[in-house]
N, CA, C and O of each residue as an XYZ file, in Angstrom:
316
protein
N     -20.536     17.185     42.450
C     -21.845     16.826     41.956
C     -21.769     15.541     41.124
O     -22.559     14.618     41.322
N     -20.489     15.474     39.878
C     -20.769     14.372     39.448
C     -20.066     13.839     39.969
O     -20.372     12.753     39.476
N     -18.931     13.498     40.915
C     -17.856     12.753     41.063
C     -18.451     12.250     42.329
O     -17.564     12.110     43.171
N     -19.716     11.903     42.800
C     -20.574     11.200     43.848
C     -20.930      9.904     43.505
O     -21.934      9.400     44.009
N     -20.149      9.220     42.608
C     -20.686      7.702     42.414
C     -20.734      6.775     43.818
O     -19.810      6.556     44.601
N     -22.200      6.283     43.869
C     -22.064      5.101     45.055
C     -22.470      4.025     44.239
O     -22.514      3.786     43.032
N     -22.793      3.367     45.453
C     -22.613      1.608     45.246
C     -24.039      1.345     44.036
O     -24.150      0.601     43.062
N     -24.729      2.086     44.509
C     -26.182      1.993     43.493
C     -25.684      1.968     41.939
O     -25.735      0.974     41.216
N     -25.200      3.236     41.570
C     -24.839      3.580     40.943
C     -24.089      2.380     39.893
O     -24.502      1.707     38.949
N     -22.822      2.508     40.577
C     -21.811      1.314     40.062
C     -22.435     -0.138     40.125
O     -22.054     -0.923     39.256
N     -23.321     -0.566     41.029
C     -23.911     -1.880     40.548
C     -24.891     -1.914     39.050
O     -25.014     -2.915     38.345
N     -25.615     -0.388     38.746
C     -26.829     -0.104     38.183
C     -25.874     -0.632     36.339
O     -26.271     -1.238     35.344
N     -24.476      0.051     36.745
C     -23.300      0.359     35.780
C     -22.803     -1.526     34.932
O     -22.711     -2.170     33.887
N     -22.620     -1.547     36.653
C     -22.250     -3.235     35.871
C     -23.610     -4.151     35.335
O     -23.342     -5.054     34.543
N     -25.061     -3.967     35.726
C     -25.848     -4.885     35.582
C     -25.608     -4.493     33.914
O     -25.440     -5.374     33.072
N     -25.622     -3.070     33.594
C     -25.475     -2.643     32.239
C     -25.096     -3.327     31.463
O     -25.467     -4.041     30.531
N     -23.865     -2.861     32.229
C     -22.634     -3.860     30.999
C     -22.663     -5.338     30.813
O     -22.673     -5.762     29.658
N     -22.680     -6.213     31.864
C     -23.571     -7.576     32.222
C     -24.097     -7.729     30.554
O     -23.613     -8.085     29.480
N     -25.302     -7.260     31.048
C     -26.465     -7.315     29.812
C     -25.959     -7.065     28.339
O     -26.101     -7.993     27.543
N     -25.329     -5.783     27.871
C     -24.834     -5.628     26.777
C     -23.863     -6.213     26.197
O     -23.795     -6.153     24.970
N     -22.794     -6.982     27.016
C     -21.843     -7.500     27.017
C     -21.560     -9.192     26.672
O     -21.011     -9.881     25.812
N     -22.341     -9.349     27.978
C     -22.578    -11.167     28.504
C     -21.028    -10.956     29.186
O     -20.042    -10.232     29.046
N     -21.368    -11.772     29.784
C     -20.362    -12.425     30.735
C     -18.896    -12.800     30.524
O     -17.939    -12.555     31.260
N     -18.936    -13.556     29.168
C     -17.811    -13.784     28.791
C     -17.087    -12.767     28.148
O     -16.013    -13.059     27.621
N     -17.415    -11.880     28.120
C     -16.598    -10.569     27.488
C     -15.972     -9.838     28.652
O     -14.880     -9.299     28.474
N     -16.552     -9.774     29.794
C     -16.540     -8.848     30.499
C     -14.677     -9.336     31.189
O     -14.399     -8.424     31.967
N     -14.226     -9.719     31.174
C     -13.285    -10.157     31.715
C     -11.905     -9.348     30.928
O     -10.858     -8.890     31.384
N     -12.489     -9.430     29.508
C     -11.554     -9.479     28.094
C     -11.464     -7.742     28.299
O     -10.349     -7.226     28.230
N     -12.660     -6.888     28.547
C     -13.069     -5.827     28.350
C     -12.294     -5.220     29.590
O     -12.199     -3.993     29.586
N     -11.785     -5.834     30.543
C     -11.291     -5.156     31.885
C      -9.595     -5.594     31.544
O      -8.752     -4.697     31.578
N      -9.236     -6.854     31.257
C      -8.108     -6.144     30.853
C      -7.626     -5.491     30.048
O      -6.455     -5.154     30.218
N      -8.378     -5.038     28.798
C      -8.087     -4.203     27.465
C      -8.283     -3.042     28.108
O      -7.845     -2.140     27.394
N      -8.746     -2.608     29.151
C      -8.896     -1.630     29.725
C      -7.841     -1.219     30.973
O      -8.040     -0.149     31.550
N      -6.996     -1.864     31.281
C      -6.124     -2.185     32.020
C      -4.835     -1.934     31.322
O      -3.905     -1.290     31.809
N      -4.848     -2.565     29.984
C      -3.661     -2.184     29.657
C      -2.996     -1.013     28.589
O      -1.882     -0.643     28.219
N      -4.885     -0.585     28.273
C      -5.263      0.973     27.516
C      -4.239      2.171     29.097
O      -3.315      2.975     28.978
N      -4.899      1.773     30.172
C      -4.222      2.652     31.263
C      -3.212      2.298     31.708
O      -2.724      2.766     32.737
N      -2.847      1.647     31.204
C      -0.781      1.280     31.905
C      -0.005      1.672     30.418
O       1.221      1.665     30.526
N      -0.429      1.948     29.304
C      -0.051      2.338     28.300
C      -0.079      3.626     28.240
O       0.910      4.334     28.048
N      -0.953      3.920     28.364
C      -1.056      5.755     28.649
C      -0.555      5.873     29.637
O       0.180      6.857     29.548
N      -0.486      5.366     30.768
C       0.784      5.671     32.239
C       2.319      6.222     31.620
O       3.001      7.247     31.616
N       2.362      4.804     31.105
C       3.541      4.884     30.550
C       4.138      5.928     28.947
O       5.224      6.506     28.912
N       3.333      5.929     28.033
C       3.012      7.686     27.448
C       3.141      8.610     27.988
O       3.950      9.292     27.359
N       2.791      9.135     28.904
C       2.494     10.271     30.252
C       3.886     10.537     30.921
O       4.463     11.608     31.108
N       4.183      9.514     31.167
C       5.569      9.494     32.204
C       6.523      9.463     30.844
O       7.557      9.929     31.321
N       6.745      9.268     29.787
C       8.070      9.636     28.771
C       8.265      8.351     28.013
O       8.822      8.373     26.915
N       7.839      7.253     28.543
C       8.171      6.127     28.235
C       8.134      5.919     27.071
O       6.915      5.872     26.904
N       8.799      5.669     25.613
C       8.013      5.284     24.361
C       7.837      4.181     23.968
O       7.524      3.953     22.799
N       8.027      3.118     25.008
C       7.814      1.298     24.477
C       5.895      1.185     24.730
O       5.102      1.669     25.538
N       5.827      0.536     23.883
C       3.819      0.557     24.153
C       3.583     -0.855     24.233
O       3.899     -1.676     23.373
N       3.253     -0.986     24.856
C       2.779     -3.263     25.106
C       1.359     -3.453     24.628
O       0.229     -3.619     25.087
N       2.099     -3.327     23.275
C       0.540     -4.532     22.098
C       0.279     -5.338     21.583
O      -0.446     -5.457     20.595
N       1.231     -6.576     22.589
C       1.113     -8.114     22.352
C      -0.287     -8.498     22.840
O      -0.835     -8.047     23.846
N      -0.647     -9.145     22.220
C      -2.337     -9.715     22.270
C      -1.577    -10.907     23.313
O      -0.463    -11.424     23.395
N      -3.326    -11.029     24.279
C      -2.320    -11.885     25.943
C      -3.243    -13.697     24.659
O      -4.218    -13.622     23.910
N      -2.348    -14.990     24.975
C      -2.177    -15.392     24.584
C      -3.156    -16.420     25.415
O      -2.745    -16.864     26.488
N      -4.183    -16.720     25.021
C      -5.805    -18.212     25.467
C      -5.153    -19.184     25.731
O      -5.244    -19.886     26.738
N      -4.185    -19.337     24.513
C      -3.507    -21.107     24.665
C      -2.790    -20.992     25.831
O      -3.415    -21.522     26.750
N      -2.135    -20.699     26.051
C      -1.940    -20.797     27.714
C      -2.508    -21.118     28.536
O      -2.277    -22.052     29.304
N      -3.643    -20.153     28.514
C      -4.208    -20.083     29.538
C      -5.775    -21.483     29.883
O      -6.374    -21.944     30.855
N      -5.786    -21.632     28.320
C      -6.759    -22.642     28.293
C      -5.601    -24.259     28.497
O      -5.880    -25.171     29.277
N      -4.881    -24.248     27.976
C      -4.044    -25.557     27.991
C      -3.956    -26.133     29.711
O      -3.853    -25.163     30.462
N      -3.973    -27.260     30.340
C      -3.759    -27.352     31.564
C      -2.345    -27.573     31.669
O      -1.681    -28.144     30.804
N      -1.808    -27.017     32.959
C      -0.354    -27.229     32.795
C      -0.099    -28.512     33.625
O      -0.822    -29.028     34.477
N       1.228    -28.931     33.114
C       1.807    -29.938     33.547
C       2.747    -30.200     35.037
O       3.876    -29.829     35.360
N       1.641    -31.060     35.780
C       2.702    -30.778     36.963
C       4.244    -32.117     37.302
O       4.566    -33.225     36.872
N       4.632    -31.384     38.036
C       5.439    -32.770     38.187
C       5.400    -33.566     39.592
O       6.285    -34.247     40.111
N       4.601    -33.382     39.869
C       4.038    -34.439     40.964
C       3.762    -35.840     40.627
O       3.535    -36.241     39.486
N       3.800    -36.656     41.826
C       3.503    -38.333     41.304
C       1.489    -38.425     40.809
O       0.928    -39.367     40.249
N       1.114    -37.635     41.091
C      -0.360    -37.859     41.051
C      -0.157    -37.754     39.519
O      -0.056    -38.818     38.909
N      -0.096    -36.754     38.926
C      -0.084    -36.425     37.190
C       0.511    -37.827     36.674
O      -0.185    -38.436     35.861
N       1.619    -38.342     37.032
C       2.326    -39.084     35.940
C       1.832    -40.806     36.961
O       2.433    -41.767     36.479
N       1.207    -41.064     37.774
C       1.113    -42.033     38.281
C      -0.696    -42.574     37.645
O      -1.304    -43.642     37.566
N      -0.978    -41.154     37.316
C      -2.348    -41.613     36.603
C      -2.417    -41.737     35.323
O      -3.501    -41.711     34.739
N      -1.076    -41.914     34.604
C      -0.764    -42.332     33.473
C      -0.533    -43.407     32.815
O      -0.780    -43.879     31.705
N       0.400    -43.888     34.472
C       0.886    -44.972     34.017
C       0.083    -46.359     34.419
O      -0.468    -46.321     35.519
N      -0.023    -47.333     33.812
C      -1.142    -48.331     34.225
C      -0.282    -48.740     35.644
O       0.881    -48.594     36.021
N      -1.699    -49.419     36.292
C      -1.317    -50.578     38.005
C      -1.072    -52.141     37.340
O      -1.524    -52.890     36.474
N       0.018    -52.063     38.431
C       0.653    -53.598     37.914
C       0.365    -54.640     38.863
O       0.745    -55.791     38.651
C-alpha cells in the first residue's frame, strides 16, 4: 500500500523540495545524504571508521590546470 511510489509521486516529491530548498542546495542535500547511507552501511556491516571530512568547494570551484599547449600557449604572448 505504501511502498507504491510512482513517477507522479516522486516528481510531486522533488517539485517540493525544488521549492523549499532552491536549487543550489539540492545537490549539497543528496550528497549529505549519500554519505549519511554509506556511513550507516558501514556501522551495520562492523566497520568503526566513519567519513566526516567536509568534501572540499576549493577544489572543486578552482579550474584545474592542464598541461596541454592550449593552457600555456594562451599565456604566453605572439611574437
Amino acid at each position: 500500500m505504501l511502498g507504491n511510489i510512482g513517477f507522479g509521486e516522486l516528481l510531486l516529491i522533488l517539485v517540493v523540495l525544488l521549492l523549499v530548498f532552491g536549487s543550489s542546495k539540492l545537490p549539497q542535500l543528496g550528497d549529505a545524504l549519500g554519505r549519511s547511507i554509506k556511513n550507516f552501511k558501514k556501522s551495520v556491516s562492523g566497520d568503526d571508521s566513519i567519513d566526516v571530512t567536509p568534501k572540499k568547494l576549493d577544489e572543486a570551484a578552482a579550474p584545474k590546470q592542464g598541461t596541454g599547449t592550449a593552457a600555456t600557449s594562451a599565456a604566453e604572448p605572439k611574437r
